[in-house]
C-alpha positions as CSV (number, residue, x, y, z in Angstrom):
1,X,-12.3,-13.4,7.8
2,X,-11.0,-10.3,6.4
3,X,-9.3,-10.5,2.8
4,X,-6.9,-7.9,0.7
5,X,-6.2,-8.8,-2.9
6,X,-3.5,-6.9,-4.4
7,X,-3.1,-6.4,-8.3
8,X,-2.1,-4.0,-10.7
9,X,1.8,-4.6,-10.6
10,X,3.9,-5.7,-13.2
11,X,7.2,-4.6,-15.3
12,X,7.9,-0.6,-16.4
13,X,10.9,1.5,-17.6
14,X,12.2,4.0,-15.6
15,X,9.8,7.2,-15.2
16,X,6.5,5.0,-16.2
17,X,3.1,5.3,-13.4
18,X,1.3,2.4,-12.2
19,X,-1.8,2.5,-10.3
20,X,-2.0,-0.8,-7.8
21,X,-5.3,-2.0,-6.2
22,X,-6.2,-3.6,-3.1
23,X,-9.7,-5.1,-2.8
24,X,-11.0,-5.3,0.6
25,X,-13.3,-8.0,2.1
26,X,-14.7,-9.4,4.7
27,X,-14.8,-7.3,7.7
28,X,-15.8,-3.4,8.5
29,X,-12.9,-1.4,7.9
30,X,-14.3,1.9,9.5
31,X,-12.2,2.0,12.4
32,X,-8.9,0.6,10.2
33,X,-6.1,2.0,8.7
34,X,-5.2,0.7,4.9
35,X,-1.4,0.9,4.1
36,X,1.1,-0.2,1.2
37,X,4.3,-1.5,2.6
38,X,7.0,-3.0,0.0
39,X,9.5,-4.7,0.5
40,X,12.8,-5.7,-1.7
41,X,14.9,-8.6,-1.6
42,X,17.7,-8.6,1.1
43,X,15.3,-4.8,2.4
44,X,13.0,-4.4,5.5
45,X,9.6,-4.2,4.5
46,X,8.8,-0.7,4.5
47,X,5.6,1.6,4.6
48,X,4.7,3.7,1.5
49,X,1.5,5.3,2.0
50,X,-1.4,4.7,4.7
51,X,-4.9,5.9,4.7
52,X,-7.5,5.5,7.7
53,X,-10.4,3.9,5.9
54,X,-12.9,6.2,7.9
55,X,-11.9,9.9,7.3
56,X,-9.1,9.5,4.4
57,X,-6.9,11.0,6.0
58,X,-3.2,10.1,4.4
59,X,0.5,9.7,5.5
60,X,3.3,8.7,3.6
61,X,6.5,7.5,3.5
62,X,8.9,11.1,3.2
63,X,11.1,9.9,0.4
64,X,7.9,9.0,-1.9
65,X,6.0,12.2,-1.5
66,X,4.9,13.8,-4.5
67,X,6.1,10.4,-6.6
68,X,2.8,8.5,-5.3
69,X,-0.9,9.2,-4.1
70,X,-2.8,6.5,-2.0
71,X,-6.5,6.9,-1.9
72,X,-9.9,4.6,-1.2
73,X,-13.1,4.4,-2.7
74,X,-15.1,3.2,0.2
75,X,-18.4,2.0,-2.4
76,X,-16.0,-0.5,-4.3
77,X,-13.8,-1.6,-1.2
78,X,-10.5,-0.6,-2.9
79,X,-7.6,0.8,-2.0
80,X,-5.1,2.5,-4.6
81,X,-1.6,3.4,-5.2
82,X,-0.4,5.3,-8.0
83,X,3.2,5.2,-8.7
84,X,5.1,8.0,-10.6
85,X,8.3,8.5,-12.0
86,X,8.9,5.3,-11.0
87,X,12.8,4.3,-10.7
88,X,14.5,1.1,-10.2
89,X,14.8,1.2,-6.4
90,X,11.4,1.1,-6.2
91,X,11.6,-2.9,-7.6
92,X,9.9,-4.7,-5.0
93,X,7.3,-6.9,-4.0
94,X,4.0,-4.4,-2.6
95,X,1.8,-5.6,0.0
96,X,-1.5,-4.0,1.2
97,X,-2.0,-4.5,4.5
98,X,-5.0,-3.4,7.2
99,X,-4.7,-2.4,11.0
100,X,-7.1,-1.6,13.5
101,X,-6.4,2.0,14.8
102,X,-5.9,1.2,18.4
103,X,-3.7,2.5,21.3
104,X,-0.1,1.6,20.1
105,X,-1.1,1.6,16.2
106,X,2.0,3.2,14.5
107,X,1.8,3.6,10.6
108,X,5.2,2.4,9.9
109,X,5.0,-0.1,12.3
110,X,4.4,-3.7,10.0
111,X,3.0,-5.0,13.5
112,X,0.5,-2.8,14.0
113,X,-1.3,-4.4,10.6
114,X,-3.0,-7.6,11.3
115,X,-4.1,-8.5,8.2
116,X,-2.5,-9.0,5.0
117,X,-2.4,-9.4,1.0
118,X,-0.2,-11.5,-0.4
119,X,1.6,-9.1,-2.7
120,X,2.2,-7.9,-6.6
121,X,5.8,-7.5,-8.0
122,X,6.9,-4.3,-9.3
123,X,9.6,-4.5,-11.6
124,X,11.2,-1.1,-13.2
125,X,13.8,-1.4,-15.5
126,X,16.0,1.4,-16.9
């Protein structure tokens, strides 16, 4: 059974980085996509950054390019975002999440991910 483990979240100030982790288990990922959704209270969950697990390649949510990089080390299993500049609409609960790239797989799509991690908080304070 597949696993994602998130960590690396916690409380900032305003214009602070963080660097989240997701560890990956469980299943070959090869032919999967790895994304970051987040989602804030009363919000849709929304996708930040994806990365198929095969080739790297990368796609990302418009309003966050340049303010965060999403990238994998396929020896360790790990997925990573790094935050920058981070401002207080960015406060939300991040989720990695993993989806098989199949007919119909859409990165922004939360139900084209069938697996999921069960999130880390990210709190930024001005």
């Amino acid at each position: 059974q597949a696993q994602l483990v998130e960590s690396g979240g916690g409380m900032v100030q305003v214009g602070e980085t963080l660097r989240l982790s997701c560890a990956a288990s469980g299943r070959d990922f090869s032919t999967y996509a790895l994304a970051w959704f987040r989602q804030a209270p009363g919000k849709a969950r929304e996708c930040v950054a994806a990365i198929t697990w095969g080739e790297g390649s990368t796609d990302y949510k418009r309003s966050m390019r340049g303010r965060c990089t999403i990238s994998r080390d396929v020896g360790k299993n790990v997925v990573y975002l790094q935050l920058k500049n981070l401002q207080p609409e960015d406060t939300a609960a991040y989720f990695c999440a993993a989806g098989a790239l199949i007919a119909g797989y859409k990165t922004s799509n939360p139900l084209s991910y069938g697996y999921w991690g069960q999130g880390t908080q990210v709190t930024v304070s001005s």
